[in-house]
C-alpha positions in Angstrom: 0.0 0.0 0.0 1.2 3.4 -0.4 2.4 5.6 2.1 0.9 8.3 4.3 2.6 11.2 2.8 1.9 9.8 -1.3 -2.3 9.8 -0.2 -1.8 12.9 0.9 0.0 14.5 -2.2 -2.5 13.6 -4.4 -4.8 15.9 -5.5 -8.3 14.2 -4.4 -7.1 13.5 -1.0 -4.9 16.2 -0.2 -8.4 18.4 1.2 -8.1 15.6 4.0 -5.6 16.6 6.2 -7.1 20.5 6.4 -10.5 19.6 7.1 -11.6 19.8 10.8 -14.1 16.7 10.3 -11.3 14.1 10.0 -9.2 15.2 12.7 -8.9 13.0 15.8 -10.9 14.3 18.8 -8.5 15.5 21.3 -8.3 13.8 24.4 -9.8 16.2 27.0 -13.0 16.1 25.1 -13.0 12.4 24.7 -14.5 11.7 27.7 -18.1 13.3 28.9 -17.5 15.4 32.3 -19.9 14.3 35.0 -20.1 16.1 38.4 -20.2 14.4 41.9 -23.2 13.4 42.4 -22.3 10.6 40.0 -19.3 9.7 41.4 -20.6 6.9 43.3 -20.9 4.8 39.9 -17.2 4.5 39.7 -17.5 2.3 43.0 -20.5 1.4 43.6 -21.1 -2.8 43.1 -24.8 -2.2 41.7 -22.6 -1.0 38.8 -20.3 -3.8 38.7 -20.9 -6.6 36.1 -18.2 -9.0 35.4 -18.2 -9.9 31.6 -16.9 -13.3 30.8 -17.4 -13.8 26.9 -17.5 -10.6 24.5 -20.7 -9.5 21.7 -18.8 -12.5 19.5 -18.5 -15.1 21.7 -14.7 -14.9 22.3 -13.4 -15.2 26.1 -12.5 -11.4 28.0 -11.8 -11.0 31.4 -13.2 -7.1 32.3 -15.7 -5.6 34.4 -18.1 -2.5 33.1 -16.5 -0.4 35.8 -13.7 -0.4 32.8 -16.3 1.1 30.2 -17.1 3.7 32.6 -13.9 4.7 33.2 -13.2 4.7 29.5 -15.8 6.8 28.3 -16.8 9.2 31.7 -14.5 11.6 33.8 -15.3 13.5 36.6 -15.2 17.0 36.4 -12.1 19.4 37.1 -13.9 20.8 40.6 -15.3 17.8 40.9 -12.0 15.4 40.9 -10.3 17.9 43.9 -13.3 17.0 46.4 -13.8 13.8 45.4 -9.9 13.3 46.5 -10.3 14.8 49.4 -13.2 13.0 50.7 -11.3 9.7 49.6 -8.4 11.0 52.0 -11.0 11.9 55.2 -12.4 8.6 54.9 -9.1 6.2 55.1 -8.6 9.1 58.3 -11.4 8.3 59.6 -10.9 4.0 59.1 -7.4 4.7 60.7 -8.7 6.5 63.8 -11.7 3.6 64.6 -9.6 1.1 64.1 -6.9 2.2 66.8 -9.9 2.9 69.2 -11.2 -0.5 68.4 -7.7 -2.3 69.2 -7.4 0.0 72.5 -10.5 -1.0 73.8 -9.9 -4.8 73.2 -6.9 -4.4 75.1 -8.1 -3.0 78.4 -10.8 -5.7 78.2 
């Protein structure tokens, strides 16, 4: 087959490369912004399904969590709380668990 460059050079093609509706989509607007109140989807087992064969038949080994990660984001204000809610919460593990383990102790 011929190369990228010869397509291009020739006359019927060579609109191609200038014309905004065969450019790639950029990343950043690859993915469809959602805001935290459906952040729970991401984690959340009721939107969990474990896929064991694909639309063909053939064996995969993914989970739809995948799909959503692929095709939703969260948004820029968003992503900052979310990431410091994830950090209060492992605080707040942390600090029941060392009550827990002093109060077994005295006991």
């Amino acid at each position: 087959m011929s190369s990228q460059e010869e397509i291009l050079s020739d006359g019927r093609f060579s609109c191609v490369a200038r014309d905004p509706r065969f450019w790639e989509m950029p990343e950043k607007e690859r993915k469809v912004k959602i805001d935290k109140r459906f952040r729970a989807m991401f984690h959340d087992k009721k939107f969990k399904l474990r896929y064991t064969v694909d639309k063909r038949g053939r064996p995969v080994n993914y989970s739809s969590t995948e799909n959503l990660r692929k095709f939703y984001a969260l948004s820029e204000s968003d992503s900052d709380l979310s990431e410091s809610d994830g950090e209060e919460l492992t605080g707040k593990k942390k600090k029941k668990r060392k009550a827990k383990g002093k109060g077994e102790a005295g006991s």
